[in-house]
C-alpha positions in Angstrom: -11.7 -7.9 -16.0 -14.6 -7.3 -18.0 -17.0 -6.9 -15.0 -14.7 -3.7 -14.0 -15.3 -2.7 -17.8 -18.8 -3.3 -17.4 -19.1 -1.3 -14.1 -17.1 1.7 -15.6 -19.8 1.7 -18.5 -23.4 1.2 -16.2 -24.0 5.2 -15.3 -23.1 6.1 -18.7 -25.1 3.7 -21.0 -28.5 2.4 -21.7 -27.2 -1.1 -22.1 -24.1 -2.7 -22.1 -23.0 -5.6 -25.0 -20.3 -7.8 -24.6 -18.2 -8.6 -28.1 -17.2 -12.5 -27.0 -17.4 -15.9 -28.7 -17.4 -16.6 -25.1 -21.6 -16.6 -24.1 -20.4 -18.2 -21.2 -18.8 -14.8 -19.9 -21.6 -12.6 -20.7 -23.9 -14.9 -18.9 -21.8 -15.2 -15.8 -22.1 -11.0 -16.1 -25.5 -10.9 -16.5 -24.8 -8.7 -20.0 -25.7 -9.1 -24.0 -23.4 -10.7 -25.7 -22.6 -10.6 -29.2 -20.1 -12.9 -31.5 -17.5 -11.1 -34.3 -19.6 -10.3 -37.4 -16.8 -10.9 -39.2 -14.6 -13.0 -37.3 -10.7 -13.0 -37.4 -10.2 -9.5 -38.0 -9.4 -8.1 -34.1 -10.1 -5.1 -32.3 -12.0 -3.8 -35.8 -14.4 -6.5 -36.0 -15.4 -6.0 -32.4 -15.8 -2.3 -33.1 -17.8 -2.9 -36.2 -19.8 -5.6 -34.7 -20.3 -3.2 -31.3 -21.7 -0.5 -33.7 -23.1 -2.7 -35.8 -25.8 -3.6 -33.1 -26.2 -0.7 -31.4 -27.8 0.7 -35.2 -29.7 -2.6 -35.0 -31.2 -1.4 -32.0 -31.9 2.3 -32.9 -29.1 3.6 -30.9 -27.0 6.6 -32.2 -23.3 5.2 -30.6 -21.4 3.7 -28.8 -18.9 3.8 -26.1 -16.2 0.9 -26.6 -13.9 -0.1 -23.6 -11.6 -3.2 -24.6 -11.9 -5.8 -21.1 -8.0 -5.5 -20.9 -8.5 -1.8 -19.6 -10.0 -2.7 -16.7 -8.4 0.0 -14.6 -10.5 2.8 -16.0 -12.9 4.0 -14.1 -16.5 5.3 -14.3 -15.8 9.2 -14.2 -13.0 8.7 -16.9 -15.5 7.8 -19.4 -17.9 10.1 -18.2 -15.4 12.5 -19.3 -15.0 11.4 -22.5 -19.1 11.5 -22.9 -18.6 15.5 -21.9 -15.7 16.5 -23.9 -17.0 14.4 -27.3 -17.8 17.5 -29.6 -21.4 17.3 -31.7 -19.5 17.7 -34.4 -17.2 14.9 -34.2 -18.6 10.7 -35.7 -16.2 10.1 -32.7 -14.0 10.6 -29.6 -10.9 9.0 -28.3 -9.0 9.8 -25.1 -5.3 10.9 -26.3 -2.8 8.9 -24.0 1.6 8.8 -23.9 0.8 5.3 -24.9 2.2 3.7 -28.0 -0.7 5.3 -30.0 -0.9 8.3 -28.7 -4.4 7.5 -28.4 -6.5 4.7 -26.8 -9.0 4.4 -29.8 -11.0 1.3 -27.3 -11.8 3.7 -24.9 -13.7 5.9 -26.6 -17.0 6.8 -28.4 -18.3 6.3 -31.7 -21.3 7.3 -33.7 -22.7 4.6 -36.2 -22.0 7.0 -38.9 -18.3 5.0 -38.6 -19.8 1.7 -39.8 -19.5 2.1 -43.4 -15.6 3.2 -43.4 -15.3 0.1 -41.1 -17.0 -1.9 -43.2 -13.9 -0.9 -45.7 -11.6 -1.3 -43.6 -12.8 -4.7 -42.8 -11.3 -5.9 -46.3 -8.4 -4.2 -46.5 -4.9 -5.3 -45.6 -4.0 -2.7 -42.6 -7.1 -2.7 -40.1 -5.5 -1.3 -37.7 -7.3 1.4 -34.9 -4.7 3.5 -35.8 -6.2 3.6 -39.3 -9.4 3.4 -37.9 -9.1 6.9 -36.3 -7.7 8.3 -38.5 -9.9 7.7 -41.5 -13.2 8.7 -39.4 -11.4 11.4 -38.6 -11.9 10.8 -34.6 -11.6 13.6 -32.3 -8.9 13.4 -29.8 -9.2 14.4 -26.1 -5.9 16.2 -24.8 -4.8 13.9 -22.1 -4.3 17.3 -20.0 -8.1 17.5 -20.4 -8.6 13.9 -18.8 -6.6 13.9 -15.9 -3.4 13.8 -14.2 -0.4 11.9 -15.7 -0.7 9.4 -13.2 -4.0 8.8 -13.1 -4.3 8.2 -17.0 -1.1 6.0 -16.7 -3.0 4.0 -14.5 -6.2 3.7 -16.3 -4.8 2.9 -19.7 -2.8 -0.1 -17.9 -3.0 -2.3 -20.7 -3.7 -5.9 -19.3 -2.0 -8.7 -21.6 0.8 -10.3 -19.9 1.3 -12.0 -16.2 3.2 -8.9 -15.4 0.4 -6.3 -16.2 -2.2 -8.7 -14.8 -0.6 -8.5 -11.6 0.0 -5.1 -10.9 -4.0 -4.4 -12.2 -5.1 -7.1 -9.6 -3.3 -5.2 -7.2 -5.2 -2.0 -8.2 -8.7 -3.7 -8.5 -8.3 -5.0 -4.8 -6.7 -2.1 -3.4 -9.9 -0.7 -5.5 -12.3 -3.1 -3.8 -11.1 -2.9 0.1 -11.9 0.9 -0.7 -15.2 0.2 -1.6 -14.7 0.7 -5.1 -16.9 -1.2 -7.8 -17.7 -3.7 -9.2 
């Protein structure tokens, strides 16, 4: 899955990074890999460490894509890259997903990193929280494509059930000539 990730990301960005403990996976990919900063503290410690390198290297953002969405595609986050105001420290696509937002598929400036770094100790560090307390812009889904096609790319992969219907995708994907 994170290959498809990967592939979505390669026209957009200068480099791609891998949040893993896994090196093994990054290496089979041919990517950077980074372990957790902080370690145990989920989706925001890979988000902080994700930002946390880009500023290492000089880099103004990021865009974050979790390897369990690996249905969206390459002109999906180029659209979020066009519609992410100058303005905003970041940019999430809005989705009918439990959210209403899918806060790793989207952008953020390293101007987040020191409300992350608070949120790191507190209680609640949930991406919910997270987007709301650096005041993340939200992308009308209307803006991002049709019902369908969003339903599709924020197919959240974490059980046999939504593996198997994403597999299904990727192939039909990959007999079309899709990437990766």
């Amino acid at each position: 899955m994170a290959a498809w990730a990967l592939a979505a990301l390669r026209p957009w960005t200068k480099d791609q990074l891998l949040v893993t403990n896994n090196e093994a996976v990054a290496e089979a990919l041919d990517t950077q890999a980074s372990p957790d900063l902080v370690p145990g503290r989920g989706p925001l410690g890979g988000l902080h460490t994700a930002l946390s390198c880009v500023q290492d290297r000089g880099l103004d953002g990021a865009f974050v894509l979790a390897c369990d969405l690996p249905l969206v595609r390459k002109e999906l986050v180029g659209r979020v890259l066009e519609l992410w105001p100058e303005d905003a420290t970041a940019v999430v696509p809005g989705s009918e997903g439990p959210l209403g937002m899918e806060p790793l598929c989207g952008a953020y400036g390293v101007g987040c990193l020191p409300v992350l770094e608070e949120l790191l100790e507190e209680e609640d560090r949930s991406l919910n929280v997270v987007v709301k307390r650096i005041e993340a812009y939200r992308i009308p889904p209307t803006a991002l494509g049709t019902r369908e096609e969003l339903a599709r790319a924020f197919t959240n992969v974490n059980t046999l059930a939504t593996a198997k219907v994403a597999d299904g995708a990727l192939q039909l994907t990959r007999a079309e000539g899709g990437e990766p």
